[in-house]
N, C-alpha and C positions, 0 to 999 in steps of 0.2 A: 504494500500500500504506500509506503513510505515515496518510493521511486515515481510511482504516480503524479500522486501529489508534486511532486519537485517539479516534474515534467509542464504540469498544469502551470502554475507558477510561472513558469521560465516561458512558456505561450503566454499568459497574460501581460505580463511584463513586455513582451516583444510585442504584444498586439496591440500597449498603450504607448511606447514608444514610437511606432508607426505613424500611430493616430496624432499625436504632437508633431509628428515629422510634417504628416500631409497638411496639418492647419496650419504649421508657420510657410509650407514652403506655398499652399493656397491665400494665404495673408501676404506674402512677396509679392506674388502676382498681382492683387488686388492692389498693392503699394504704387507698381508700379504703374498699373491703368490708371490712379490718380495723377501721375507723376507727367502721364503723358499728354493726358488731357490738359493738366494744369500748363503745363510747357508749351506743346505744339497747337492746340485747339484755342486755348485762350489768347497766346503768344501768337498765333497765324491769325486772328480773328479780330486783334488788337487795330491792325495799319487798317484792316480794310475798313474799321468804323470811322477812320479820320483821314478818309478820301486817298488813301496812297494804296490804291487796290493793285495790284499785281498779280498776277498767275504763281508766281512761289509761293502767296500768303494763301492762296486757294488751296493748293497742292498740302501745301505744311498743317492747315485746316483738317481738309480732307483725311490725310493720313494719319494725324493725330487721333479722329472720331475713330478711322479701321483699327489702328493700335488698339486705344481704350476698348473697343470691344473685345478685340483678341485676347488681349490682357482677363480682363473680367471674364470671358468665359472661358479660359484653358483654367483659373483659379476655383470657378463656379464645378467643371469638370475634376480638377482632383479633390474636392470636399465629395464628389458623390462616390 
């Protein structure tokens, strides 16, 4: 019984460690979809509200919103 027991144990322990793994490394991700929004979406979104419109502030725009999603849902994906 003894051997058992230790066995179980040493699975739980592995299977709470895991679990901490996947939420900080699903909390990265979501850091980082803040990170990009904040930077490229707001930052790309900034010239174009005061008339210095451009095709790179569209593009930088643009791909900030695909980032931030991407971000969010690969993060959304390793929590499930």
């Amino acid at each position: 019984m003894g051997n058992f027991e230790e066995n179980r144990k040493t699975k739980e322990e592995t299977r709470k460690k895991n679990d901490v793994r996947r939420e900080k490394m699903a909390g990265y991700f979501f850091d980082l979809s803040k990170l990009s929004f904040a930077g490229m979406v707001i930052g790309g979104i900034t010239p174009l509200l005061s008339n210095l419109s451009d095709s790179a502030n569209w593009i930088t725009a643009v791909g900030g919103i695909i980032s931030t999603y991407g971000f969010a849902f690969f993060a959304n994906r390793i929590l499930k």
